[in-house]
Rosetta silent file (secondary structure, phi, psi, omega in degrees, C-alpha in Angstrom):
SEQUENCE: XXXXXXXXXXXXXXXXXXXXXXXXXXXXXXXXXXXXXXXXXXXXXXXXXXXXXXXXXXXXXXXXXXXXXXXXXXXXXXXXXXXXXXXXXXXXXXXXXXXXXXXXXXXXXXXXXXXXXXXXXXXXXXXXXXXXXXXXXXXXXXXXXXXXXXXXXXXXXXXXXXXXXXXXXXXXXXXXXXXXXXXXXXXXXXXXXXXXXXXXXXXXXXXXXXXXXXXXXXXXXXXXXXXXXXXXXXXXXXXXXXXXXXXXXXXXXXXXXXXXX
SCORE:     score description
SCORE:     0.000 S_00000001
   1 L     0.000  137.565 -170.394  -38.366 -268.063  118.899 S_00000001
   2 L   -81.906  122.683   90.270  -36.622 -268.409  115.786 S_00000001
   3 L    50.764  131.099  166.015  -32.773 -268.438  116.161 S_00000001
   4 H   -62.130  -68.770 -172.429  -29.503 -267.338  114.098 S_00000001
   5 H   -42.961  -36.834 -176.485  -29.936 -270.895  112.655 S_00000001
   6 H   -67.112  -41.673 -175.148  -33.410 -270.298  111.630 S_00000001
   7 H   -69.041  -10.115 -170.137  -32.821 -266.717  110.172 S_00000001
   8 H   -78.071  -61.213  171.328  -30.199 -268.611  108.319 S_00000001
   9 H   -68.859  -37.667  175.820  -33.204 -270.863  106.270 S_00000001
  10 H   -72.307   -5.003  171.080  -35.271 -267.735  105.719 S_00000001
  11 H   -74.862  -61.194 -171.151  -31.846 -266.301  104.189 S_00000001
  12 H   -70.935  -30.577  166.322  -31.331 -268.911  102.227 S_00000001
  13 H   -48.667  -32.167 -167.638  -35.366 -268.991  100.906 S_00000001
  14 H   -77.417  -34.613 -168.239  -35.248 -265.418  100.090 S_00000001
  15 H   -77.852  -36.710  163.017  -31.905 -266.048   97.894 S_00000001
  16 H   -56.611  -31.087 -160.667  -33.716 -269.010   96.215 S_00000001
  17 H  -111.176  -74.419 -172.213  -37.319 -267.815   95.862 S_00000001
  18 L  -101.678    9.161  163.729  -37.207 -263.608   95.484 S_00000001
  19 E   -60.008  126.887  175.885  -33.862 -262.106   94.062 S_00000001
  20 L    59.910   48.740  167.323  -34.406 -259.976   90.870 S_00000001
  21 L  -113.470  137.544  155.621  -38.049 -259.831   90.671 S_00000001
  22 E   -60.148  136.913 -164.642  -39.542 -256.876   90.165 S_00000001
  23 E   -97.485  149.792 -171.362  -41.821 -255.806   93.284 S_00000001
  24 E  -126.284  -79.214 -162.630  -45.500 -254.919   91.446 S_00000001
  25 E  -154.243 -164.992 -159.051  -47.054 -253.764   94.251 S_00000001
  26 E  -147.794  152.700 -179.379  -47.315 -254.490   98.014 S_00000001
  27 E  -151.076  158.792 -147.323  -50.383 -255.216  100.592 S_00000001
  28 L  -125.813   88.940 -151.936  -50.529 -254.878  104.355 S_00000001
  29 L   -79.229  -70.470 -151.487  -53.547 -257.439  105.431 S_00000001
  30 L  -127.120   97.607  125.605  -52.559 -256.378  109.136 S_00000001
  31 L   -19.435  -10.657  176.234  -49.965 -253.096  109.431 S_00000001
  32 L   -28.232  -52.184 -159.475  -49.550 -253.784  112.775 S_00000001
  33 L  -102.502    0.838 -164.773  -45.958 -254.892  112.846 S_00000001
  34 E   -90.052  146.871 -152.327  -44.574 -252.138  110.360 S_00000001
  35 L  -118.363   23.126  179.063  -42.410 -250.005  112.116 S_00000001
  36 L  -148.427  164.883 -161.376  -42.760 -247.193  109.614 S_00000001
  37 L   -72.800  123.599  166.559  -45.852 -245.857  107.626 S_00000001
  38 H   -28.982  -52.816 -168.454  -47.130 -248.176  104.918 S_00000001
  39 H   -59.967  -32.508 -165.674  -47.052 -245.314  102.504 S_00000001
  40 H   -55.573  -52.270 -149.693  -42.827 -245.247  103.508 S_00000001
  41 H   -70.624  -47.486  166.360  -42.577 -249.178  102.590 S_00000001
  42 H   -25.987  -74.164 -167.842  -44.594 -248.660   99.353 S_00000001
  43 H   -74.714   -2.723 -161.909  -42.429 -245.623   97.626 S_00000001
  44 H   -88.821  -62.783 -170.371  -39.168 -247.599   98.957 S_00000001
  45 H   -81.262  -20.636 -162.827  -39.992 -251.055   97.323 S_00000001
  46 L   -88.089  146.692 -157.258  -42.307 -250.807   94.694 S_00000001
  47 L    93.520  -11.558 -151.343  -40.643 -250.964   91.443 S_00000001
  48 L  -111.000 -153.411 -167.874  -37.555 -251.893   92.853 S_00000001
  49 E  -147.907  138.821 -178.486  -35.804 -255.808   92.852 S_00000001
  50 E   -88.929  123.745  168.452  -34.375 -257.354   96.053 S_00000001
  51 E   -89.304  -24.402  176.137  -30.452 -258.022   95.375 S_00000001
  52 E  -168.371  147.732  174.637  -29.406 -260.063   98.399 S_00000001
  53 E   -97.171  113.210  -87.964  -30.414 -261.460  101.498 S_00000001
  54 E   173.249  109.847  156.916  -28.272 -260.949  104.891 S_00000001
  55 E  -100.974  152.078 -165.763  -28.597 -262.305  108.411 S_00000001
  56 E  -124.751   77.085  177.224  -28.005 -260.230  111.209 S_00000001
  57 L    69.942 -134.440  179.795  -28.301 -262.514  114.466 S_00000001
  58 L   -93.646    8.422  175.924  -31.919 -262.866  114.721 S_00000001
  59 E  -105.177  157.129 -150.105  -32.613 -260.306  112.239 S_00000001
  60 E  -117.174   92.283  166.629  -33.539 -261.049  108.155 S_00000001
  61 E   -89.804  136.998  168.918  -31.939 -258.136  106.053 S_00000001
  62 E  -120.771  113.111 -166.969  -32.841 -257.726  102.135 S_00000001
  63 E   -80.713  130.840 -176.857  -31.006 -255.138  100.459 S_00000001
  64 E  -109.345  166.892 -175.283  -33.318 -253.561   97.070 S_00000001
  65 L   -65.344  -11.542 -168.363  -31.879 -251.959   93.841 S_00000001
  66 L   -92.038  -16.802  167.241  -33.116 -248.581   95.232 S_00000001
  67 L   125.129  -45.308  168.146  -30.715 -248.546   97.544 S_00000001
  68 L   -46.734   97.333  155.171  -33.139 -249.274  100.869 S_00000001
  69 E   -42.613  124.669  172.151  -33.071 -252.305  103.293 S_00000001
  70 E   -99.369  131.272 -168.956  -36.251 -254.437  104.099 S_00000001
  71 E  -121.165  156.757 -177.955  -35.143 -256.046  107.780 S_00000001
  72 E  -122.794  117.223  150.013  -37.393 -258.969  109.321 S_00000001
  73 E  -122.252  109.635 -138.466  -37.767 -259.989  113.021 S_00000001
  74 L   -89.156   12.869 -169.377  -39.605 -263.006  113.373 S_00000001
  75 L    15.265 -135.466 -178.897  -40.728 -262.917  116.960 S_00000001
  76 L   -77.290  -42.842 -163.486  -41.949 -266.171  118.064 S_00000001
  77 L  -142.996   29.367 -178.774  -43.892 -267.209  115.403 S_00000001
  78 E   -69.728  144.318  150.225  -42.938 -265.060  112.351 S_00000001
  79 E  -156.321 -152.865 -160.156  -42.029 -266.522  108.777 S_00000001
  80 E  -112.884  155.684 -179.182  -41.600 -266.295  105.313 S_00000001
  81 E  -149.479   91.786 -162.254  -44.256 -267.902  102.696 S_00000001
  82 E   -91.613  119.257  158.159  -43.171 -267.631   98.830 S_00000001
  83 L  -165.394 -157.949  176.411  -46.195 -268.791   96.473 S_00000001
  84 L  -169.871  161.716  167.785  -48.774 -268.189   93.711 S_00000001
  85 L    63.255    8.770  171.533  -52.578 -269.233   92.225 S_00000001
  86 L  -141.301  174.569 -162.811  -53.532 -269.963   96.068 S_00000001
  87 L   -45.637  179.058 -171.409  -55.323 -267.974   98.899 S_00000001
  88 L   -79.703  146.760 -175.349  -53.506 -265.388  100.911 S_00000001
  89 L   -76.542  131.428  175.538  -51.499 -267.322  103.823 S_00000001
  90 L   -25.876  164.837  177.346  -53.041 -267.143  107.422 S_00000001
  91 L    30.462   21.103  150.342  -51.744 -264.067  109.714 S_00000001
  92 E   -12.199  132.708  146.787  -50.538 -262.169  106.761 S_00000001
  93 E  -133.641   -2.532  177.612  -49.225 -258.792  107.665 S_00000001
  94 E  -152.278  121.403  148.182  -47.041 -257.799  104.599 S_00000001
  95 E  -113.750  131.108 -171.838  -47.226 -259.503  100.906 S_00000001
  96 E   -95.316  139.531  176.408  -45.164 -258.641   98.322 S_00000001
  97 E  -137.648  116.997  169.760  -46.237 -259.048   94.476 S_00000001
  98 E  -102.559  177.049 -159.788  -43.475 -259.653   91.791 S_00000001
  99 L   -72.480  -32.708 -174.691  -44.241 -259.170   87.835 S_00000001
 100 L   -79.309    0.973 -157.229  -44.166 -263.147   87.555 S_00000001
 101 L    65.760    7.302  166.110  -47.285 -263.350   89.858 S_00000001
 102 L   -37.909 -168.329   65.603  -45.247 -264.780   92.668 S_00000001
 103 L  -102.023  169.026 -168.944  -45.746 -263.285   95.930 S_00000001
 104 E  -117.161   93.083 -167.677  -43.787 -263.276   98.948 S_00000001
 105 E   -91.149  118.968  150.403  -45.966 -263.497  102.368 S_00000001
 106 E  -101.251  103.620 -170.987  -44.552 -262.225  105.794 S_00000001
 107 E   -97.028  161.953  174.890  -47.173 -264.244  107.963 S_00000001
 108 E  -154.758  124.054 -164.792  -46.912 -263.900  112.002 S_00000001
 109 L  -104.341  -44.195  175.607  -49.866 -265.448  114.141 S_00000001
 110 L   -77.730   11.570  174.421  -48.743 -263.939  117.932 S_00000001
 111 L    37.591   38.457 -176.954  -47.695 -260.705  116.038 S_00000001
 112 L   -81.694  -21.533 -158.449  -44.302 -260.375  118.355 S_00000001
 113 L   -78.520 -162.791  153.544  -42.267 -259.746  115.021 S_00000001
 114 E  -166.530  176.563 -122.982  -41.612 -256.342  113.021 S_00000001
 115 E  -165.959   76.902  166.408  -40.988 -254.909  109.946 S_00000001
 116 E  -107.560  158.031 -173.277  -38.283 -252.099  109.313 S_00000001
 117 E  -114.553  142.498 -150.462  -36.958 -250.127  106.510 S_00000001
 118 E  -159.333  134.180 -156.667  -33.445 -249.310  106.913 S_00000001
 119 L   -98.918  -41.664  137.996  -30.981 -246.639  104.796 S_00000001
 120 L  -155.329 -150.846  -67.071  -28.492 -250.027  105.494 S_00000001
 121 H  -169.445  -67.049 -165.980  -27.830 -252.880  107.228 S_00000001
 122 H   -90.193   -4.197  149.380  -24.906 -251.797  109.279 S_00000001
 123 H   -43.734  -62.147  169.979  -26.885 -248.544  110.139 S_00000001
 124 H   -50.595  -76.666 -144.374  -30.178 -250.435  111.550 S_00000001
 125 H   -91.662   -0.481  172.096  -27.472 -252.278  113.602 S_00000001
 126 L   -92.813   -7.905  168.560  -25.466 -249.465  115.178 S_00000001
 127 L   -63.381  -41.100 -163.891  -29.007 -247.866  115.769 S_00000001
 128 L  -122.427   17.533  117.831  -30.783 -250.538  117.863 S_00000001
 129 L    79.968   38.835  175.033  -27.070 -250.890  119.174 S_00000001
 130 L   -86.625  131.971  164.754  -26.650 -255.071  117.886 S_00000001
 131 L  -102.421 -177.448 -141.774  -23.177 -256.958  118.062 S_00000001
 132 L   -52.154  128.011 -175.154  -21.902 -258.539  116.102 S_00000001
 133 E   -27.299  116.027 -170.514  -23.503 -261.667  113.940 S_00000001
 134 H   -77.590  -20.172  167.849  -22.363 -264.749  116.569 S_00000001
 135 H   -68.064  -18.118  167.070  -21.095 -267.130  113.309 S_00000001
 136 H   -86.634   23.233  154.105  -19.265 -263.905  112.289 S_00000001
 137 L  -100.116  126.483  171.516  -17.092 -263.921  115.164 S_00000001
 138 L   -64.307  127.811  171.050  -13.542 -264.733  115.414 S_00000001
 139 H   -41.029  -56.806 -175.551  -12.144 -266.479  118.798 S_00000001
 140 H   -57.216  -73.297 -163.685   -9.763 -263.546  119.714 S_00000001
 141 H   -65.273  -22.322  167.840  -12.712 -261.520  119.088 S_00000001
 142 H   -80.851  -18.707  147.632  -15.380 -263.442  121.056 S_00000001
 143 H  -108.888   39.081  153.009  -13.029 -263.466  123.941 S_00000001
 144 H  -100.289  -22.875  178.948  -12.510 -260.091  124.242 S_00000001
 145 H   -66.800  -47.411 -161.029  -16.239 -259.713  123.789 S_00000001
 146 L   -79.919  -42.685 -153.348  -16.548 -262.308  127.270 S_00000001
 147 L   -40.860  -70.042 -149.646  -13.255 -259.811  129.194 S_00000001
 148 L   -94.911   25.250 -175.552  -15.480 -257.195  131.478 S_00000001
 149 L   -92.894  113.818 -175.892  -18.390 -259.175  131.549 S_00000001
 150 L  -124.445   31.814 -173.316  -19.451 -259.928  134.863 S_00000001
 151 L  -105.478  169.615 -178.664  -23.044 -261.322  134.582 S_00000001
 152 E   -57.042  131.638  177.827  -24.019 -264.898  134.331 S_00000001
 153 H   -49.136  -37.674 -172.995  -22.848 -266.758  130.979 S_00000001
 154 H   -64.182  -61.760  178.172  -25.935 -267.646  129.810 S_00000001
 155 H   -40.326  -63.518 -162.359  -27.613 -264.252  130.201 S_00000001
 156 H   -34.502  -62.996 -175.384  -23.806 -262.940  128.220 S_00000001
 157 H   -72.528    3.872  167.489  -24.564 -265.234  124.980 S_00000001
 158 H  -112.849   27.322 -165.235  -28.529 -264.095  124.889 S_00000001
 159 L  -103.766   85.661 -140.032  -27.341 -260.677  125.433 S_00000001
 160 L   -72.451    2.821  176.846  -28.348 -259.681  121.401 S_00000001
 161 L  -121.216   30.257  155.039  -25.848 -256.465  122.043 S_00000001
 162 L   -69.845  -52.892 -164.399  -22.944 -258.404  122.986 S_00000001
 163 L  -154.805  161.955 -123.460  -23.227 -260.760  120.168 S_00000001
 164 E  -138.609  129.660  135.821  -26.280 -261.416  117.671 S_00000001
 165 L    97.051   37.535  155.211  -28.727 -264.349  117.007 S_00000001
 166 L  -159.190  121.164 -174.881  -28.481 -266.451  119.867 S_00000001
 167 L   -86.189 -179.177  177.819  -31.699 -267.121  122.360 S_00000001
 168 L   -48.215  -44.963  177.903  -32.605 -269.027  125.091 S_00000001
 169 L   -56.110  -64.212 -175.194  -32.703 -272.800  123.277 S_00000001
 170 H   -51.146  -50.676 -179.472  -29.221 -272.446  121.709 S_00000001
 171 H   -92.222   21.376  130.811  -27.289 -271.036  124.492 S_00000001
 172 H   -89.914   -0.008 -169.051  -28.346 -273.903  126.610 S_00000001
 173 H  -106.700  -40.715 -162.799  -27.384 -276.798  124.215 S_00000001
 174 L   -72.593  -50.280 -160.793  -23.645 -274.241  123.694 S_00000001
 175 L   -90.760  -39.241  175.554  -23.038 -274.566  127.637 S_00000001
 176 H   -59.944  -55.599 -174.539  -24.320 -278.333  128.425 S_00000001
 177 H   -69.954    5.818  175.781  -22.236 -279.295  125.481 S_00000001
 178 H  -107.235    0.039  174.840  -19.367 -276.916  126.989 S_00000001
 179 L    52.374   48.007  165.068  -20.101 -278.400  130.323 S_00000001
 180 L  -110.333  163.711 -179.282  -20.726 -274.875  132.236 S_00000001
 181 L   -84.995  123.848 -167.957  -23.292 -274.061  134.364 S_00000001
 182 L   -72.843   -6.917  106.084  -25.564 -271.813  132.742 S_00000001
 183 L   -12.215  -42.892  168.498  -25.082 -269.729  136.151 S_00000001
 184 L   -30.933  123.216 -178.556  -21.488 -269.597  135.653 S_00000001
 185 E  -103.210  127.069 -162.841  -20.217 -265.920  136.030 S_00000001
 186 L   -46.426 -105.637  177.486  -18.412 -264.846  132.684 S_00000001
 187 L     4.138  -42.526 -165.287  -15.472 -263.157  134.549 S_00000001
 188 L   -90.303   15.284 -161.944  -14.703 -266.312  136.729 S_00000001
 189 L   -85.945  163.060  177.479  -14.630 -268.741  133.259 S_00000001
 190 L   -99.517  130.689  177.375  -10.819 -270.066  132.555 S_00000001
 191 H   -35.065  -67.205 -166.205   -9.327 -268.966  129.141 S_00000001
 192 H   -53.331  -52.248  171.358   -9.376 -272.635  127.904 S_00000001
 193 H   -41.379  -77.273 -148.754  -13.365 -272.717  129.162 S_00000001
 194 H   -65.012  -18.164  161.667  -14.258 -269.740  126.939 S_00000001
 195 H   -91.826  -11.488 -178.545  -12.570 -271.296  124.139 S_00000001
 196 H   -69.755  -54.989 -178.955  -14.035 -274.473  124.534 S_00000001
 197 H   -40.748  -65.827 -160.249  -17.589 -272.381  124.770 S_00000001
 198 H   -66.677  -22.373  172.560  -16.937 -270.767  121.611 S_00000001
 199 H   -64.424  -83.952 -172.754  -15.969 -274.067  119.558 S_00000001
 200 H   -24.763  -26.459  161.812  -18.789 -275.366  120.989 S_00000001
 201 H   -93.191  -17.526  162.792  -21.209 -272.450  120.022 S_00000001
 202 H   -53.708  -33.793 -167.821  -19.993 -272.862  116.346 S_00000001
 203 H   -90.892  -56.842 -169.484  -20.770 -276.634  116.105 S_00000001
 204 H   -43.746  -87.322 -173.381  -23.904 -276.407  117.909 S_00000001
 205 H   -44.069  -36.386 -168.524  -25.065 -273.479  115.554 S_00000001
 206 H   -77.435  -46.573  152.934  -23.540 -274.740  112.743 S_00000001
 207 H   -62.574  -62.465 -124.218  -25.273 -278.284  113.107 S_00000001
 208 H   -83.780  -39.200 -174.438  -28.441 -276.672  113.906 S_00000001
 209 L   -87.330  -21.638  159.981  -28.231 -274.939  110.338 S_00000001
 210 L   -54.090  -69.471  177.886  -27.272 -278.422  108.946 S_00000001
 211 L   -66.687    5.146  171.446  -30.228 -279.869  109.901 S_00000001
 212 L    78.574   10.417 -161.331  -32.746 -277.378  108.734 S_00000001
 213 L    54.824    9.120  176.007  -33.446 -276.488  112.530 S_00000001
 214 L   -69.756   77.859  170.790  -35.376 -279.680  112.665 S_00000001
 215 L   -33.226  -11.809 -156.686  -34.832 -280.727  116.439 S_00000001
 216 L   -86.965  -47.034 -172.158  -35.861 -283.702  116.304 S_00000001
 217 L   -98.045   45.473 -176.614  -32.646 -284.601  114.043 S_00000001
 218 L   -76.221  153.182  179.328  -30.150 -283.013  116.357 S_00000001
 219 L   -87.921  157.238 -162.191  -27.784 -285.698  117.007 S_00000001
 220 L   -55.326  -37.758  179.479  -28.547 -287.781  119.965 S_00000001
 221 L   -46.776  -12.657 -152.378  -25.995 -286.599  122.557 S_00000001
 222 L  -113.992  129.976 -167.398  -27.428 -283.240  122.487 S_00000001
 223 H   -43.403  -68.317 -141.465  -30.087 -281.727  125.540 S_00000001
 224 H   -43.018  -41.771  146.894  -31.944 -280.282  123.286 S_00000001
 225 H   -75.047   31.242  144.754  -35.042 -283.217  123.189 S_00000001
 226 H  -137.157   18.009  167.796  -34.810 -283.203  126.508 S_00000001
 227 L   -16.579   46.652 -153.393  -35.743 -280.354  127.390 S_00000001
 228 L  -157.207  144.137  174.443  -38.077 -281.256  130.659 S_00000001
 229 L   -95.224  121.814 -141.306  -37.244 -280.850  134.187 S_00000001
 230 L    69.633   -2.799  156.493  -35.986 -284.731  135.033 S_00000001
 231 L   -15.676  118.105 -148.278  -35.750 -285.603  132.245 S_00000001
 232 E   -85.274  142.746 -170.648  -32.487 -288.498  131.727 S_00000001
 233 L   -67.243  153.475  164.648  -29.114 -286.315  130.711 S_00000001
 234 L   -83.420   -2.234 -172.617  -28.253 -287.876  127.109 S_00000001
 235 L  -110.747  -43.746 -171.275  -24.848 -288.016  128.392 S_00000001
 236 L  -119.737 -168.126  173.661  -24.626 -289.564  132.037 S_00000001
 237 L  -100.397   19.077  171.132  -26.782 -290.818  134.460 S_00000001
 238 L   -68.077  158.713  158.601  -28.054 -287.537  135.952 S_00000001
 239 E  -113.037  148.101 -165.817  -31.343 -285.833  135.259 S_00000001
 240 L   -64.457  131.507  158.429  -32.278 -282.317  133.382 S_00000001
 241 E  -109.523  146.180  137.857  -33.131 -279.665  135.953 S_00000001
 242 E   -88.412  160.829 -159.347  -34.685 -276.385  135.071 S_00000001
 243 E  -150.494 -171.133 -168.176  -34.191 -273.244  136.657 S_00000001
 244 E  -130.799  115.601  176.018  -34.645 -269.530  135.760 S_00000001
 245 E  -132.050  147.698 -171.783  -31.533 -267.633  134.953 S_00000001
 246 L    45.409   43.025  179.298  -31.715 -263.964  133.342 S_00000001
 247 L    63.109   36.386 -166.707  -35.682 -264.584  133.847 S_00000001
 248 E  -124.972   84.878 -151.430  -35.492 -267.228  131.113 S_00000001
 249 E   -52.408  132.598  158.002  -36.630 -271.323  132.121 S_00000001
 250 E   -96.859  120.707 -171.013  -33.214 -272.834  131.668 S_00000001
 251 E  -118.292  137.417 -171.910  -32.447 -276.588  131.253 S_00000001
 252 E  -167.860  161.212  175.074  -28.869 -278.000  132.067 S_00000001
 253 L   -99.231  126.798  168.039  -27.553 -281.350  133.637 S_00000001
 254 L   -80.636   25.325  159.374  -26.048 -280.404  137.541 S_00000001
 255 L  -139.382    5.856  156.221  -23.875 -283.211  137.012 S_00000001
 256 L  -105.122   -9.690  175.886  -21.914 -282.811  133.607 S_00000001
 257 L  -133.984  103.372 -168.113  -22.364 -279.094  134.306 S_00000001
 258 L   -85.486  164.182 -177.997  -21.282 -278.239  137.990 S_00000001
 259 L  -151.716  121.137  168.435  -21.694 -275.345  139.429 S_00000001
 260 L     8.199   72.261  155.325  -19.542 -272.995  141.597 S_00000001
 261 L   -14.941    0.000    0.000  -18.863 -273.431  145.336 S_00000001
């Protein structure tokens, strides 16, 4: 599922590709995912020009001249597809037509995503009751965000209304490289852990957005291609186990990341 890093490249595509085009008109191949009437999305956007693009966590916001927000959630297999002169892109469900003959394709093929219209940005997120963006957090504020928390860490950082845009992949690469046990009960972590955790979810996220989200070029030290239970730790001489924490398969080394007596 795409990721705060990922929503990060469809941020930057939108800012590259569709700012200050005039919207011509708009076509719904598959309504499915719209979480308001076609007729809504129509009178909101057409005519109007997108001014900026805005990640929210795992959400895509584009603010229009009219005043309205178009928000994106990519489910599993949502993206973005900016082109012209060639056929409409598989699993359409929303295309957009600017005045240059551009269009803008939201394709989705397991149709997990959606499609909202939003009066703004930080409305939509006090609605569906999202914290805060996790690269938009301060330390003092992410550990006050960790104080009452008495559930497992891993569940705490996929928890999207603690803290925004980090899933299951990510917040197992932030705790192997923070050497906690993805088990690890927030409330029993040591100040100095939870600050380590949070450097550690910056660089992690922060690389991850370096690198285009291309896994592959993750730097070697990091779980993430090894994702397989035995699989040899990149760091010692242990092997990856997985296990299911906050119903979610979970991959972690038990021997750079111990776990609780």
């Amino acid at each position: 599922m795409p990721e705060l890093p990922e929503i990060s490249l469809f941020r930057d595509y939108v800012k590259e590709t569709s700012l200050q085009k005039t919207i011509k008109k708009l076509e719904f191949p598959d309504a499915s995912l719209l979480q308001s009437p076609a007729s809504k999305f129509e009178k909101a956007l057409k005519g109007e020009k997108f001014d900026s693009a805005v990640r929210l966590g795992k959400y895509l916001g584009i603010s229009t001249s009219g005043g309205t927000w178009l928000i994106f959630h990519f489910g599993m297999t949502g993206k973005l597809e900016y082109y012209t002169n060639q056929d409409l892109p598989k699993y359409s469900k929303m295309v957009i037509f600017f005045d240059d003959d551009y269009r803008l394709a939201y394709t989705c093929r397991r149709k997990l995503g959606k499609i909202f219209l939003a009066e703004s940005l930080q409305k939509f997120q006090e609605e569906n009751e999202l914290g805060n963006d996790a690269l938009e957090l301060s330390e003092k504020y992410f550990l006050k965000l960790l104080e009452d928390k008495t559930g497992s860490i891993k569940g705490v950082l996929m928890d999207q209304h603690v803290m925004a845009g980090i899933g299951n992949v990510y917040s197992d690469e932030m705790l192997y490289q923070a050497k906690i046990h993805p088990k690890r009960k927030t409330n029993n972590l040591s100040i100095s852990e939870r600050k380590q955790l949070f450097k550690k979810m910056r660089s992690v996220l922060e690389m991850a957005i370096r690198k285009e989200g291309v896994r592959k070029d993750f730097l070697k030290s990091y779980l993430i291609s090894h994702r397989e239970e035995g699989a040899d730790c990149p760091k010692c001489d242990g092997k990856v186990k997985q296990i299911k924490v906050s119903g979610r398969s979970t991959y972690f080394c038990p021997s750079c990341q111990k776990e609780e007596k």
